[in-house]
Every structure is written in C-alpha cells, then in structure tokens.
mmCIF file as gemmi writes it, N, C-alpha and C atoms, coordinates in Angstrom:
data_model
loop_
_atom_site.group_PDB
_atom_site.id
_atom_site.type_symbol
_atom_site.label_atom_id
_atom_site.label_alt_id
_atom_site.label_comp_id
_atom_site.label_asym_id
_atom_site.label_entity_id
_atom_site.label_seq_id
_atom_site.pdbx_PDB_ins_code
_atom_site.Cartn_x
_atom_site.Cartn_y
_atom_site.Cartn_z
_atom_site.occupancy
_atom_site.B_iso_or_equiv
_atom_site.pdbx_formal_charge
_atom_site.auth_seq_id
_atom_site.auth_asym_id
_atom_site.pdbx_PDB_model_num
ATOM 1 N N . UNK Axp A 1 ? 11.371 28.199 -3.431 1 0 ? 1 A 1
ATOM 2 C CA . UNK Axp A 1 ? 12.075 27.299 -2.546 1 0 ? 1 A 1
ATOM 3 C C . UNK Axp A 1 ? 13.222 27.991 -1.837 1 0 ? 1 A 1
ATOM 4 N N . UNK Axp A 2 ? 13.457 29.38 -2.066 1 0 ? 2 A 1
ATOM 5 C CA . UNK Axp A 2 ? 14.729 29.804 -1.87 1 0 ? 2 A 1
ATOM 6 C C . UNK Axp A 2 ? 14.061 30.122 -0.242 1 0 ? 2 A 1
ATOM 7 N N . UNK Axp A 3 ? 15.171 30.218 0.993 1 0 ? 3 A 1
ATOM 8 C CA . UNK Axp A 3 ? 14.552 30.641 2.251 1 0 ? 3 A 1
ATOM 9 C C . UNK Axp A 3 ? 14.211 29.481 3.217 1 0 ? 3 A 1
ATOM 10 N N . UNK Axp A 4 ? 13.511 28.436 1.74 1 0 ? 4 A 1
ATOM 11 C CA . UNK Axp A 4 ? 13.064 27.268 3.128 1 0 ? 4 A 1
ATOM 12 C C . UNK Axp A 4 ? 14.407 26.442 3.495 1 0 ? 4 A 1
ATOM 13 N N . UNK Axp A 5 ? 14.326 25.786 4.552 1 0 ? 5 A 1
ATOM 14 C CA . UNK Axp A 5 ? 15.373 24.807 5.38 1 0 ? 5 A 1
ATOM 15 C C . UNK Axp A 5 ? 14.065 23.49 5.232 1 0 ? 5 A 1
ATOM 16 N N . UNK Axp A 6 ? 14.563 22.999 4.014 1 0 ? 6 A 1
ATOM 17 C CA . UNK Axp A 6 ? 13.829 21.694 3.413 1 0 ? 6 A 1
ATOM 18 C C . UNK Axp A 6 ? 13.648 20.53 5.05 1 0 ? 6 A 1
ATOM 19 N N . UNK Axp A 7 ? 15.202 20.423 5.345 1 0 ? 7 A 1
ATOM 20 C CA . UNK Axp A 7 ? 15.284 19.487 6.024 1 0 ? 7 A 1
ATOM 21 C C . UNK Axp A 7 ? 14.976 19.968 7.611 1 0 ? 7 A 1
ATOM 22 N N . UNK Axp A 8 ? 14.407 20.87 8.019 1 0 ? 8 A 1
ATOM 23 C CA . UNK Axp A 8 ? 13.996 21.018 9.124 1 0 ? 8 A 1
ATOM 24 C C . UNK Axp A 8 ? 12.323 21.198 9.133 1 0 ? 8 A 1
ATOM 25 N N . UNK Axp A 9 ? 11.712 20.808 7.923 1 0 ? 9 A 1
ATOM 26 C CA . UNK Axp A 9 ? 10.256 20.616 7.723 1 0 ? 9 A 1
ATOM 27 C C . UNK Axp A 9 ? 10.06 19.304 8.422 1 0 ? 9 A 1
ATOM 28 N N . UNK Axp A 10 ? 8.924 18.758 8.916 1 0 ? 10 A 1
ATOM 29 C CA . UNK Axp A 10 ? 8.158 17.848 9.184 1 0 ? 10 A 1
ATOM 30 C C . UNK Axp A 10 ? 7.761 16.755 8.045 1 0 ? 10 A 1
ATOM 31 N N . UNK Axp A 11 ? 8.203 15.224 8.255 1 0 ? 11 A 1
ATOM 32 C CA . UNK Axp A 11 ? 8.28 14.403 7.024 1 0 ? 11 A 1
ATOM 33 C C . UNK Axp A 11 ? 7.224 14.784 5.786 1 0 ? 11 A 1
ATOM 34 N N . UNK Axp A 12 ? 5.667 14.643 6.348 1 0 ? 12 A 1
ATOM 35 C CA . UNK Axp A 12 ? 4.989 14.941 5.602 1 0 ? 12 A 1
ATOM 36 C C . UNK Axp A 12 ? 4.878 16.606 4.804 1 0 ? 12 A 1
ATOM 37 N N . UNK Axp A 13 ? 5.336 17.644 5.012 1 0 ? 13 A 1
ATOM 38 C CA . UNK Axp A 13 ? 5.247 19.019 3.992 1 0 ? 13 A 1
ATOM 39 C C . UNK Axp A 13 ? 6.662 19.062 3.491 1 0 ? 13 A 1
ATOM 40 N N . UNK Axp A 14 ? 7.588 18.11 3.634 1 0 ? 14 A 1
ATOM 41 C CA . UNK Axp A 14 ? 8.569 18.113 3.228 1 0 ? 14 A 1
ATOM 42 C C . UNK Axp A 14 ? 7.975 17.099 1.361 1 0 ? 14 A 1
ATOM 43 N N . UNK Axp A 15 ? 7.478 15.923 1.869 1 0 ? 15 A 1
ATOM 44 C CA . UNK Axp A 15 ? 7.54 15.288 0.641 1 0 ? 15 A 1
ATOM 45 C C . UNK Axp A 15 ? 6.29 15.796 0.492 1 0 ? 15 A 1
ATOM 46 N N . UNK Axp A 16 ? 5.632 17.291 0.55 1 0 ? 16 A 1
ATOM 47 C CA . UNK Axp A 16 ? 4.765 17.733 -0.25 1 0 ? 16 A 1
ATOM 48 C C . UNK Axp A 16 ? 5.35 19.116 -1.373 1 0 ? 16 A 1
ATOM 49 N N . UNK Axp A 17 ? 6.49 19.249 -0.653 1 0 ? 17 A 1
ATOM 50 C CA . UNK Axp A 17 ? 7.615 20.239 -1.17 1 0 ? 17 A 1
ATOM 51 C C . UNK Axp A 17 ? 8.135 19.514 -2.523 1 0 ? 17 A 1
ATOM 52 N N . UNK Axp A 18 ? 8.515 18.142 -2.043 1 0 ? 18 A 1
ATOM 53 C CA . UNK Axp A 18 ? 8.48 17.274 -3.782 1 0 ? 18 A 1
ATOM 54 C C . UNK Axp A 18 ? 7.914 16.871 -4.598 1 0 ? 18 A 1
ATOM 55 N N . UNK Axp A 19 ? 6.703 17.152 -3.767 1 0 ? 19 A 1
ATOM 56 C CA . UNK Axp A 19 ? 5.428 16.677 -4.996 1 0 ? 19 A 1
ATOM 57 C C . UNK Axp A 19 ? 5.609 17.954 -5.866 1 0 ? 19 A 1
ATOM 58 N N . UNK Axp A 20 ? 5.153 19.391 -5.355 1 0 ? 20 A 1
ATOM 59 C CA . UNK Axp A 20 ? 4.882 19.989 -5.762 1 0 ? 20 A 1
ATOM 60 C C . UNK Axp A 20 ? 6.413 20.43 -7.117 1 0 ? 20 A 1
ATOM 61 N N . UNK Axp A 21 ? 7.024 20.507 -6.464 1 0 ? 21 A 1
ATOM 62 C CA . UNK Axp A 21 ? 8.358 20.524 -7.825 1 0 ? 21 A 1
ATOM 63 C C . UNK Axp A 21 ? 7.934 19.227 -8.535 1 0 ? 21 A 1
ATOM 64 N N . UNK Axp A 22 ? 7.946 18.011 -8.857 1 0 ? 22 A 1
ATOM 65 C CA . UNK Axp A 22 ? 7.94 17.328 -9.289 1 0 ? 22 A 1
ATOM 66 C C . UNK Axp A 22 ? 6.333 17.67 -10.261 1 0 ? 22 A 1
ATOM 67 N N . UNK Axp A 23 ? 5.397 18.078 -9.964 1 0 ? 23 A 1
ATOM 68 C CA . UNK Axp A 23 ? 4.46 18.67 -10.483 1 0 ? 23 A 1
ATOM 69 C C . UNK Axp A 23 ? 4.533 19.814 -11.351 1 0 ? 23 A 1
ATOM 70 N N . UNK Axp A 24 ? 5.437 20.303 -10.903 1 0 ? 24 A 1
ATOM 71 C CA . UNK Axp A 24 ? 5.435 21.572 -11.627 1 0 ? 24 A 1
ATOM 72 C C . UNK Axp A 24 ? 6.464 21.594 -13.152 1 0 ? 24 A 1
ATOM 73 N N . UNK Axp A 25 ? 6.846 20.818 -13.201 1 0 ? 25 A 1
ATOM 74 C CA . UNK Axp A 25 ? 7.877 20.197 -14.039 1 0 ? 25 A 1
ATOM 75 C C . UNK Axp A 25 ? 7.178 19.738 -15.091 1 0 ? 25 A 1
ATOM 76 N N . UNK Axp A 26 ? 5.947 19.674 -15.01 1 0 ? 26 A 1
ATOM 77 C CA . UNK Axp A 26 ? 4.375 18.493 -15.901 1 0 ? 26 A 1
ATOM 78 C C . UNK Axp A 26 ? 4.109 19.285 -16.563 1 0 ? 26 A 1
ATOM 79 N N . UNK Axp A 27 ? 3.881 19.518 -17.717 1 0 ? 27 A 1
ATOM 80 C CA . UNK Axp A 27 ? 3.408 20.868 -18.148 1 0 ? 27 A 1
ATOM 81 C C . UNK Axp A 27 ? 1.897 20.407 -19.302 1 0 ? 27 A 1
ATOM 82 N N . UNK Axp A 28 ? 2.064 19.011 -19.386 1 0 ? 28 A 1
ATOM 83 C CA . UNK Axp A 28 ? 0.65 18.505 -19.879 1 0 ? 28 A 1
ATOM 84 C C . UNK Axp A 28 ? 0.099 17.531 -19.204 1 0 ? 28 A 1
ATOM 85 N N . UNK Axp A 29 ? -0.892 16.886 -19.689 1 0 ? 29 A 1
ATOM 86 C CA . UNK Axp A 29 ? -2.13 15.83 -18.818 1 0 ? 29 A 1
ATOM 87 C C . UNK Axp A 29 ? -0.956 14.753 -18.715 1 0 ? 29 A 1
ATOM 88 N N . UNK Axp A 30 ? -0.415 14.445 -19.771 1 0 ? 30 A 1
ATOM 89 C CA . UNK Axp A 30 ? 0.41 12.887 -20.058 1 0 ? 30 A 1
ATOM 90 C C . UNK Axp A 30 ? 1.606 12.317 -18.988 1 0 ? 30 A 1
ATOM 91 N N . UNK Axp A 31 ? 2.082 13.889 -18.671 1 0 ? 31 A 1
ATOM 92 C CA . UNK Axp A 31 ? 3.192 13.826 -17.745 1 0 ? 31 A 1
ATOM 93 C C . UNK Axp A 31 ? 2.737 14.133 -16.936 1 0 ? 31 A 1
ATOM 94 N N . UNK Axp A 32 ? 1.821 14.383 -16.197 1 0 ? 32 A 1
ATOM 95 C CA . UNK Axp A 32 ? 1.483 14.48 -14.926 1 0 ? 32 A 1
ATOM 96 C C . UNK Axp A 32 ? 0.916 13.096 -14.709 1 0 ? 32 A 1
ATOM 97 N N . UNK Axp A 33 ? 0.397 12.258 -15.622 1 0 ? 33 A 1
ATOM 98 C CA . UNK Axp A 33 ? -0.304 10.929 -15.764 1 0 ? 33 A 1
ATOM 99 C C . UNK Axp A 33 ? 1.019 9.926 -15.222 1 0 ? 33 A 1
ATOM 100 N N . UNK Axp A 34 ? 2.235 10.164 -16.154 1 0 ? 34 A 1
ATOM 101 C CA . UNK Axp A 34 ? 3.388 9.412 -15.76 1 0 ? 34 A 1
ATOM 102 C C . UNK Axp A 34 ? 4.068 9.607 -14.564 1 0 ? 34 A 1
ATOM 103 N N . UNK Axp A 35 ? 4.215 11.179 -14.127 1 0 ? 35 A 1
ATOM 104 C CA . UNK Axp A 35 ? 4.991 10.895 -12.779 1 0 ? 35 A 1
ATOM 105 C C . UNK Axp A 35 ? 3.731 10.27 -12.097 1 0 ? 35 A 1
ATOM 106 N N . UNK Axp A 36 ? 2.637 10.036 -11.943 1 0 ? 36 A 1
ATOM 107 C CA . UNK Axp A 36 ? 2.07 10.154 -10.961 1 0 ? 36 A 1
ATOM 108 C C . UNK Axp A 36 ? 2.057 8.295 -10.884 1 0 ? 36 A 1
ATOM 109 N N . UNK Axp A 37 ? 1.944 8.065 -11.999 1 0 ? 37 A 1
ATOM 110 C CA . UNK Axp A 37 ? 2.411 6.508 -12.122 1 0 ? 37 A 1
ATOM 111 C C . UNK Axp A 37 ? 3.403 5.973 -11.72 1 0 ? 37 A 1
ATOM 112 N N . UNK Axp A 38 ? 4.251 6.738 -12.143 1 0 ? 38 A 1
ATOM 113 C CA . UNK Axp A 38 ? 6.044 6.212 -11.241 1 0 ? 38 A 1
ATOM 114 C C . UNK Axp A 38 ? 5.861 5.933 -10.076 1 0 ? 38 A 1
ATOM 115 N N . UNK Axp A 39 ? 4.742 7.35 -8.985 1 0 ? 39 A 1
ATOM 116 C CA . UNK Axp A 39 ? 5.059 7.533 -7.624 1 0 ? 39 A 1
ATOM 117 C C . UNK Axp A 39 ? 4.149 6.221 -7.106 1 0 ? 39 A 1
ATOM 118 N N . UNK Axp A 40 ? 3.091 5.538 -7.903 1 0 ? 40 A 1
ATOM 119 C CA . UNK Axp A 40 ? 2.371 4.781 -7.724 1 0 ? 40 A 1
ATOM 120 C C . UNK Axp A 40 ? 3.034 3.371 -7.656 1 0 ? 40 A 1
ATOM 121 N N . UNK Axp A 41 ? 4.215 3.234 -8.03 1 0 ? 41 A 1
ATOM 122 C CA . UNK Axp A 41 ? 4.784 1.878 -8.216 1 0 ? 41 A 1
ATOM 123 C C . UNK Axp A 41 ? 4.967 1.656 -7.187 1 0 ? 41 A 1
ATOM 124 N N . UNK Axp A 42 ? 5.181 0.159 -6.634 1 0 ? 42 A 1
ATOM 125 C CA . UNK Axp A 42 ? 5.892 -0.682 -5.569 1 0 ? 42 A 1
ATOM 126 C C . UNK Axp A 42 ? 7.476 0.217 -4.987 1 0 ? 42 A 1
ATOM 127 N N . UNK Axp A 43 ? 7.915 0.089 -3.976 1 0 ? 43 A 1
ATOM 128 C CA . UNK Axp A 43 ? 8.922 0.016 -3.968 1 0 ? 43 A 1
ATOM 129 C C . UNK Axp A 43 ? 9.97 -1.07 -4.031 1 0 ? 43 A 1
ATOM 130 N N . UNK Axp A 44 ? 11.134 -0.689 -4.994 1 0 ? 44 A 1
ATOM 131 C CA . UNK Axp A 44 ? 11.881 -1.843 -5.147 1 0 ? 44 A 1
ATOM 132 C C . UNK Axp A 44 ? 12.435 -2.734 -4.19 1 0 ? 44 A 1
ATOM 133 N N . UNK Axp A 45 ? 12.361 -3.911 -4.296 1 0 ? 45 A 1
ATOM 134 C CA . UNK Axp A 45 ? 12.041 -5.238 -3.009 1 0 ? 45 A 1
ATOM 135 C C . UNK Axp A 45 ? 10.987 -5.41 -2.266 1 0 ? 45 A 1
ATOM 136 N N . UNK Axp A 46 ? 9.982 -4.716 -2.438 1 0 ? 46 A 1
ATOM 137 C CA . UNK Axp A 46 ? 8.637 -5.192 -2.175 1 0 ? 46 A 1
ATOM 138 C C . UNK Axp A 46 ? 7.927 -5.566 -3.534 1 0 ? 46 A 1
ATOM 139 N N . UNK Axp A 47 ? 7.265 -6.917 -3.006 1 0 ? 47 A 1
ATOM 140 C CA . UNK Axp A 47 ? 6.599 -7.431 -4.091 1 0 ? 47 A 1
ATOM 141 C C . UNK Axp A 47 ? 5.124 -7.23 -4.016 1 0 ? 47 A 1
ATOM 142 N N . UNK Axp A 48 ? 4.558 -6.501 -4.941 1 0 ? 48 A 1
ATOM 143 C CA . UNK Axp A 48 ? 3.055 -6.673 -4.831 1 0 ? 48 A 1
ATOM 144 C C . UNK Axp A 48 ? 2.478 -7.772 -4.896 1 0 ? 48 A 1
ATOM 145 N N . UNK Axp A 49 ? 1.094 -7.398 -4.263 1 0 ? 49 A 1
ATOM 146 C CA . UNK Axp A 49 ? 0.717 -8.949 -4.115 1 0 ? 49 A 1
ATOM 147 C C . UNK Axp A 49 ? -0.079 -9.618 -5.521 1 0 ? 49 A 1
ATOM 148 N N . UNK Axp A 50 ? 0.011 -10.572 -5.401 1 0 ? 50 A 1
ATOM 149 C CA . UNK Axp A 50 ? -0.676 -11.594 -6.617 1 0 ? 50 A 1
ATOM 150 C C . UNK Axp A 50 ? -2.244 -11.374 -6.36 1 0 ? 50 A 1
ATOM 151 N N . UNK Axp A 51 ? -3.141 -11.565 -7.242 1 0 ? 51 A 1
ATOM 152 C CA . UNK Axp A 51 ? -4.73 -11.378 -7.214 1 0 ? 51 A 1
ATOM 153 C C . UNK Axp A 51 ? -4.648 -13.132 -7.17 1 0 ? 51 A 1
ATOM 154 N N . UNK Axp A 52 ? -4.128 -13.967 -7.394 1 0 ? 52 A 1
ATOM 155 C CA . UNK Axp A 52 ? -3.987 -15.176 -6.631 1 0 ? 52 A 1
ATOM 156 C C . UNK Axp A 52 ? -3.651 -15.858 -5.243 1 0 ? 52 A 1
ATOM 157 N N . UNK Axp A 53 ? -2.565 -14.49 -4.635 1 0 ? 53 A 1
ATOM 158 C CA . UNK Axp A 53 ? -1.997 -15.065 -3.506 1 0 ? 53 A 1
ATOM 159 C C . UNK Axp A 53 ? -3.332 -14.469 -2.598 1 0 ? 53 A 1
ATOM 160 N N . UNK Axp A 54 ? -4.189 -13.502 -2.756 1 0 ? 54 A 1
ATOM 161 C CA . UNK Axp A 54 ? -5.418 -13.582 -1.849 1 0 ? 54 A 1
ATOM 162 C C . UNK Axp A 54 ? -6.603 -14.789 -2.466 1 0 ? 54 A 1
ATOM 163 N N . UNK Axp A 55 ? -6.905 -15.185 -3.461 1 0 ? 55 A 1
ATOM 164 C CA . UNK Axp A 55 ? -7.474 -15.957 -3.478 1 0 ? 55 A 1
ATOM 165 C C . UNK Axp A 55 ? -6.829 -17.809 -2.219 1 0 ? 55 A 1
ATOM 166 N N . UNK Axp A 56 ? -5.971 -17.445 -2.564 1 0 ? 56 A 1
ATOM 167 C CA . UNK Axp A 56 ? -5.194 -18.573 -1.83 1 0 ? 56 A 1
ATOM 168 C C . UNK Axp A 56 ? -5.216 -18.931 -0.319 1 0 ? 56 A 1
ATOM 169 N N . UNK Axp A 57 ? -5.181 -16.993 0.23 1 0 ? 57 A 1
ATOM 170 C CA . UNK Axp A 57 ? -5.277 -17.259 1.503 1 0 ? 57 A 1
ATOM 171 C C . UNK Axp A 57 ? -6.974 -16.9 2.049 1 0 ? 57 A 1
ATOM 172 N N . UNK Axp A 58 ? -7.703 -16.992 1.148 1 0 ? 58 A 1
ATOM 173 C CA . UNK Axp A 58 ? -9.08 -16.864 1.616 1 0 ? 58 A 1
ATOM 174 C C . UNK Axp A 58 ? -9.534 -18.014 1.155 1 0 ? 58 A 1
ATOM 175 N N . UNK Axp A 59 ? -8.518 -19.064 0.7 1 0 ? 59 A 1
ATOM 176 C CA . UNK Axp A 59 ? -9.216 -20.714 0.737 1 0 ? 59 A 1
ATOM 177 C C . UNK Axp A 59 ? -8.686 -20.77 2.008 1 0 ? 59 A 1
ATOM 178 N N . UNK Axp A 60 ? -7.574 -20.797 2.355 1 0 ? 60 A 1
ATOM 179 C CA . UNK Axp A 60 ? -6.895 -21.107 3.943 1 0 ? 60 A 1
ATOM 180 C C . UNK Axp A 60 ? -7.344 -20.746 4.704 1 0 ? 60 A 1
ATOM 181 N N . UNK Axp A 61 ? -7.964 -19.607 4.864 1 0 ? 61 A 1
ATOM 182 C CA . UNK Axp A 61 ? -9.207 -19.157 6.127 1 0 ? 61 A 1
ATOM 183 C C . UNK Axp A 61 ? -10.486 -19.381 6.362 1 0 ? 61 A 1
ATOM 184 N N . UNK Axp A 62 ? -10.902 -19.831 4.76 1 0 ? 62 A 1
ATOM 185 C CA . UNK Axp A 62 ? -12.289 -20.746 4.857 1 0 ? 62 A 1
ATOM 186 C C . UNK Axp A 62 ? -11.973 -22.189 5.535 1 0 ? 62 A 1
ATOM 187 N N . UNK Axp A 63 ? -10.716 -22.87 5.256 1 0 ? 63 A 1
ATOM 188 C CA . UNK Axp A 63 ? -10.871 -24.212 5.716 1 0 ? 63 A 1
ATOM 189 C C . UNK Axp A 63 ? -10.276 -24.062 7.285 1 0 ? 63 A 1
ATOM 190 N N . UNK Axp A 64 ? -9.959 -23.33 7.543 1 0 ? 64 A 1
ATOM 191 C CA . UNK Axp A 64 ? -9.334 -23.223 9.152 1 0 ? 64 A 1
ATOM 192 C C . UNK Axp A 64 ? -10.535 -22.685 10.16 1 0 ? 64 A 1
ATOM 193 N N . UNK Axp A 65 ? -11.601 -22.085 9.438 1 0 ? 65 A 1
ATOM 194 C CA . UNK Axp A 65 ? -12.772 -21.672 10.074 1 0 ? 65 A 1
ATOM 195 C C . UNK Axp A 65 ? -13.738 -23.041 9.896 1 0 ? 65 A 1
ATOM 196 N N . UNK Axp A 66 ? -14.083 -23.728 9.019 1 0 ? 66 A 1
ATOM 197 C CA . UNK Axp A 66 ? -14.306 -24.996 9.017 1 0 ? 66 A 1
ATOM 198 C C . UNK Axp A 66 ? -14.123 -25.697 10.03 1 0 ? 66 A 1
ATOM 199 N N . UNK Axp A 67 ? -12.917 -25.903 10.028 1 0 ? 67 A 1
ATOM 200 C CA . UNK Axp A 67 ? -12.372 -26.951 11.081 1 0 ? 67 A 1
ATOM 201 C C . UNK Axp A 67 ? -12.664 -26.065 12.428 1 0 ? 67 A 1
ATOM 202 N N . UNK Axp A 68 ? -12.625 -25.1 12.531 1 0 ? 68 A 1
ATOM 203 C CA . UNK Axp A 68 ? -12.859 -24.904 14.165 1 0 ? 68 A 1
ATOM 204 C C . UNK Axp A 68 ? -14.643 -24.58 14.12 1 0 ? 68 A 1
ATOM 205 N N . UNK Axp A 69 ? -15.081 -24.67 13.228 1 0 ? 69 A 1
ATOM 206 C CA . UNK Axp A 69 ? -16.483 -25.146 13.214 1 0 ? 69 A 1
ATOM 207 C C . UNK Axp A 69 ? -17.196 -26.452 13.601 1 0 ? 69 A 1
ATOM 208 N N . UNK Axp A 70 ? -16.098 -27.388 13.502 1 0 ? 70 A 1
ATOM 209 C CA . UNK Axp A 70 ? -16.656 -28.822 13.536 1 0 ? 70 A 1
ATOM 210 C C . UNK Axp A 70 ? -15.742 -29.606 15.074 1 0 ? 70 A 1
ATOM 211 N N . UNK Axp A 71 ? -15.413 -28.343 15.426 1 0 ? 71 A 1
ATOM 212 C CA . UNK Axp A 71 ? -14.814 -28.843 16.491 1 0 ? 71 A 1
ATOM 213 C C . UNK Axp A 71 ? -15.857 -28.673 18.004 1 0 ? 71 A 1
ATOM 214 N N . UNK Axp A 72 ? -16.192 -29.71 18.889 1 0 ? 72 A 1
ATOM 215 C CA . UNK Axp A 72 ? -16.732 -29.664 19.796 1 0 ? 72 A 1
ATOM 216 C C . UNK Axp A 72 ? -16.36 -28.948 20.989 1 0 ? 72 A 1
ATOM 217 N N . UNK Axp A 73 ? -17.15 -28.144 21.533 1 0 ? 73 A 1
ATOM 218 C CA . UNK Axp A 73 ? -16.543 -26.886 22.528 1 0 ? 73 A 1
ATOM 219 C C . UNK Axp A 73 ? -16.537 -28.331 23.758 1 0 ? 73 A 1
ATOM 220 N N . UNK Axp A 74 ? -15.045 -27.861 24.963 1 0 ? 74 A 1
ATOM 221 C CA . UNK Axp A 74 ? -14.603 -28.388 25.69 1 0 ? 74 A 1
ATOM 222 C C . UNK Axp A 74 ? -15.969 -28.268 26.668 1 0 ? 74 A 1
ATOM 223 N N . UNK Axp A 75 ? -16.003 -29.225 28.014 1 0 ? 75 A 1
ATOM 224 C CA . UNK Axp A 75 ? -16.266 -29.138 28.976 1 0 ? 75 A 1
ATOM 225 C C . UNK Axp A 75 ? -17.967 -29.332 28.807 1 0 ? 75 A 1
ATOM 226 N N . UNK Axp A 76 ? -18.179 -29.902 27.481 1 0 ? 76 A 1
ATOM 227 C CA . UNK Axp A 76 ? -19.851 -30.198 27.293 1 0 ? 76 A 1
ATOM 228 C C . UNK Axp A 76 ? -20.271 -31.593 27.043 1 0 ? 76 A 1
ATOM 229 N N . UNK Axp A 77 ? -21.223 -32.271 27.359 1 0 ? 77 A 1
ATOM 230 C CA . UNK Axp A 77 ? -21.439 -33.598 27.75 1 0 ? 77 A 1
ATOM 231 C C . UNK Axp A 77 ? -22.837 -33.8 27.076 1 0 ? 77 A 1
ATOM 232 N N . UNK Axp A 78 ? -22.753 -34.876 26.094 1 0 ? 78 A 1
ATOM 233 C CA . UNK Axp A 78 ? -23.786 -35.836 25.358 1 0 ? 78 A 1
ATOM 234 C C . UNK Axp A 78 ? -24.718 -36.314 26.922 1 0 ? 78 A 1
C-alpha cells in the first residue's frame, strides 16, 4: 500500500483496496465467512425488506390488475 494515493483512485479499486486488506487480515475459512457477512449486512437505517411486505404488495398488484381488467375500454358501444 505504500506509494498508492488511496484517495485519488476511482470509487470502485479504491473499495477493492479494502477488500483486499480486510481479506488479508482472514487467515482461516471462519473469518473470511464473518467479514464477508458483516459486508453483507443492511446498512444502518435501511430496513430490509420483510418476505411479507412482498407478499403484500403482490396481493396489491393482483387486485389493481383485476380491477383494470374489469374495467370497460372507453369509446366502445354495446
């Protein structure tokens, strides 16, 4: 790391510059298992979503497709 100018890298090889320290720090399966879990978490104040809150909104899009199913297209005559 000695030489590089971290902060004049490009976002992405910059936070590949932290992976790789942060990797290298692992020295068995377990801890490479855990950071890699950490990096996997939510960020704090974002809430992941519920495996309910999509069930929820794929009732709400079935019944809103419904209804514009049963709706008669304008400008057509019985």
């Amino acid at each position: 790391m000695q030489g590089i100018d971290f902060f004049s890298l490009p976002m992405d090889r910059a936070l590949n510059v932290v992976y790789s320290v942060l990797m290298s720090s692992a020295h068995e399966e377990k801890d490479r298992f855990r950071i890699e879990s950490q990096l996997n978490q939510p960020i704090p104040g974002q809430v992941a979503r519920d495996r309910d809150d999509f069930w929820s909104t794929a009732e709400e899009d079935s019944r809103a497709f419904m209804a514009a199913m049963q709706q008669k297209p304008s400008g057509m005559s019985k």
